[in-house]
C-alpha angles and dihedrals in degrees: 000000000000118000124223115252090243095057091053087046095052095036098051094058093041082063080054100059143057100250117185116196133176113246126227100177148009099229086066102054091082088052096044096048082055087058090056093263107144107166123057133203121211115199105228121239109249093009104080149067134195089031123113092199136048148190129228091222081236083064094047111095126240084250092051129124110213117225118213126166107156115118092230116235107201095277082055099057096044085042079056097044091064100039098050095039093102093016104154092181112136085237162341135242112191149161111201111080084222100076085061096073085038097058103015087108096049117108088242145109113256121193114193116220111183094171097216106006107074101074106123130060098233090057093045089049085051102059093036085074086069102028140050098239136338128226114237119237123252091227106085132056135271096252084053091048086050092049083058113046086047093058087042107030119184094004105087137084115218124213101226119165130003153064106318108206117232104195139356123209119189090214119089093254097173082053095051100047095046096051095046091053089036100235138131118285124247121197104205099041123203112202124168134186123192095315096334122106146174148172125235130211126174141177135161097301102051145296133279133205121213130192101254092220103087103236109244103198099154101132079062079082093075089067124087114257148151102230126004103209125212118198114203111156086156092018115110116193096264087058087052084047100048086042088055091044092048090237100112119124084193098114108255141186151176096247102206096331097109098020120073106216093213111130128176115222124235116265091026103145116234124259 
């Protein structure tokens, strides 16, 4: 089989750089490490949403990044409390600031995602006096993204491939619509609106909505970073493959790299 330029391209600087992907299953993780993929996340039982498989922390290697997402409520953080208290994994990735005072004492590497939030160079710095790296957010453009990891090199985690998700409820919203109009449940959920569309996943803590385009960030991968992060909650390793070898059918965009998201409102006056 010969391989398309772009996928030896891609591939060849993805054996170059620290990627650090969320794992669905362990029959992927062979396959994946093939792909230059050293660092896995394991999305923590009871502690995420929007993931359709999780890990109990004893089945999570030494090498092992956890995955939590959940916005803790106060069960959550004394849940949390217990759980952590020995925990020997190489490192973290959360959302809620809260775990932060729960693990900041633990000999680990904590990577802060706040999804939408880390967008400007003087936040991330911020944060970076209490973490080990921050992922960038997806809402801003690829020359802003560059402003950034020059001011912070080596510092950063890029979000380069993968579903971004939009929003995140804590109610049971596929429940809910299925049982008002009285039809089956589907878990995940596919909804569309004009040419918007998302995927829905829920669980008992809530329910999150992903952009159904899958985001393909890969030129990210130029930049100097510390980690490059793949999100892939329905993705197996031969759709990670395919993505990298620009053969996917899975629908695909560029999110905001390429799209500034500055409007000016009706009735501003001109400058």
């Amino acid at each position: 089989m010969i391989l398309g330029m772009a996928f030896l391209s891609a591939l060849g600087k993805m054996k170059n750089k620290d990627i650090l992907i969320t794992l669905n299953n362990w029959q992927d993780k062979e396959e994946l490490e093939k792909l230059g993929i050293k660092h896995f996340v394991y999305p923590l039982k009871g502690f995420c949403v929007g993931m359709p498989n999780t890990f109990l922390l004893e089945e999570i290697p030494k090498d092992g990044y956890i995955f939590i997402n959940r916005i803790l409520d106060n069960k959550g953080i004394d849940d949390l409390k217990k759980l952590i208290k020995g925990v020997t994994q190489k490192g973290l990735i959360f959302d809620d600031l809260g775990v932060l005072q729960i693990v900041k004492n633990l000999k680990m590497e904590k990577i802060l995602y706040l999804s939408h939030f880390n967008t400007n160079s003087e936040s991330i710095k911020l944060y970076l006096e209490y973490v080990d790296s921050v992922i960038v957010a997806t809402d801003i453009t690829e020359n802003e993204i560059k402003e950034i990891v020059t001011l912070l090199p080596h510092k950063l985690t890029l979000f380069i491939l993968g579903y971004v998700g939009s929003m995140y409820s804590r109610r049971l919203l596929i429940d809910n619509y299925c049982q008002f109009h009285k039809i089956k449940k589907e878990n995940p959920l596919y909804i569309s609106k004009d040419d918007k569309g998302f995927i829905l996943y829920e669980n008992e803590y809530g329910t999150m909505f992903y952009h159904n385009k899958i985001f393909n960030g890969l030129q990210l991968l130029d930049l100097d970073a510390k980690y490059y992060f793949i999100n892939a909650p329905f993705l197996n390793a031969h759709d990670i493959k395919d993505l990298i070898d620009e053969t996917s059918k899975l629908p695909q965009d560029k999110g905001f790299l390429e799209t500034e998201t500055i409007y000016k409102l009706k009735g501003e006056a001109n400058d």
